[in-house]
C-alpha positions in Angstrom: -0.9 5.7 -6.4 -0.2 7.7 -3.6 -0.6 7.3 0.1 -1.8 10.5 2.2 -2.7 10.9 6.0 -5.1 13.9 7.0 -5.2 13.0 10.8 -5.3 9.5 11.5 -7.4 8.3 8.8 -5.1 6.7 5.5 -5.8 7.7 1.7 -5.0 6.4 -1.1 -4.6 8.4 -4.3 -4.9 6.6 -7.8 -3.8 8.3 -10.6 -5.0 7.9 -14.4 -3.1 6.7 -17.1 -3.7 10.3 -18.6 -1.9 12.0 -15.6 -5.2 12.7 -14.0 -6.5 12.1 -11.1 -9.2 9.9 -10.1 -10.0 10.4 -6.3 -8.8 8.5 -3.2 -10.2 5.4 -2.2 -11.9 5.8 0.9 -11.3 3.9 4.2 -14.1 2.3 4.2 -13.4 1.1 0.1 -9.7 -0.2 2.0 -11.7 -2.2 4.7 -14.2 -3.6 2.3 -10.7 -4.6 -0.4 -9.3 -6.1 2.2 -12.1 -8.2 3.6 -12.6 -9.7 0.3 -9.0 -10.5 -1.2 -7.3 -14.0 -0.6 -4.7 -13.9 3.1 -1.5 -13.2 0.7 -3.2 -10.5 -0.8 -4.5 -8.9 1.3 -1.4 -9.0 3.3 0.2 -7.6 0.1 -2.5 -4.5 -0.3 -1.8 -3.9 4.0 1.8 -3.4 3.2 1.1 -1.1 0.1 -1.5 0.5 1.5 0.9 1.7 5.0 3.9 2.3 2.7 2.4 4.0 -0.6 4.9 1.9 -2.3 4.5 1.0 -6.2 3.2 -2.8 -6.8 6.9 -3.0 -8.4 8.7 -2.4 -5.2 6.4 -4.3 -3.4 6.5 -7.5 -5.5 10.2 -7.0 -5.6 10.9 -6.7 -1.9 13.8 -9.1 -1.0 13.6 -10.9 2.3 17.2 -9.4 2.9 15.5 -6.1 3.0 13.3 -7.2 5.8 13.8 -7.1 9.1 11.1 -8.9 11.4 12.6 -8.9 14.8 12.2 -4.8 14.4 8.8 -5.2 12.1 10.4 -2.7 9.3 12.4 -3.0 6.1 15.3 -1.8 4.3 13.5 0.2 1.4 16.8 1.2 -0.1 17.3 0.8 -3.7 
């Protein structure tokens, strides 16, 4: 999965398990996921979804790495 920005709407590339690729999922697809996942997840997806992070990284973040009185983290690894 990959996260592109043509102007200032987000995409989200998904790629197959065969190397190819799918399509992007659609801003309006993002909305409707998000609208219908549990709070913690959908807080989870938000956070994917900005960073185009892998669920690895993002289920592995470390409070350590974040930093809430400047609303960013320390993606360092």
């Amino acid at each position: 999965m990959s996260l592109y920005k043509p102007g200032n709407t987000w995409w989200v590339r998904f790629t197959a398990p065969n190397g190819q690729q799918v399509r992007w999922l659609t801003h309006e697809e993002a909305d409707r996921l998000l609208e219908e996942l549990p709070d913690h997840l959908a807080e989870m997806v938000r956070f994917t979804l900005a960073t185009g992070l892998r669920e690895a990284n993002v289920t592995q973040l470390q409070w350590s790495q974040v930093d809430m009185n400047r609303s960013c983290s320390n993606l360092d690894w």
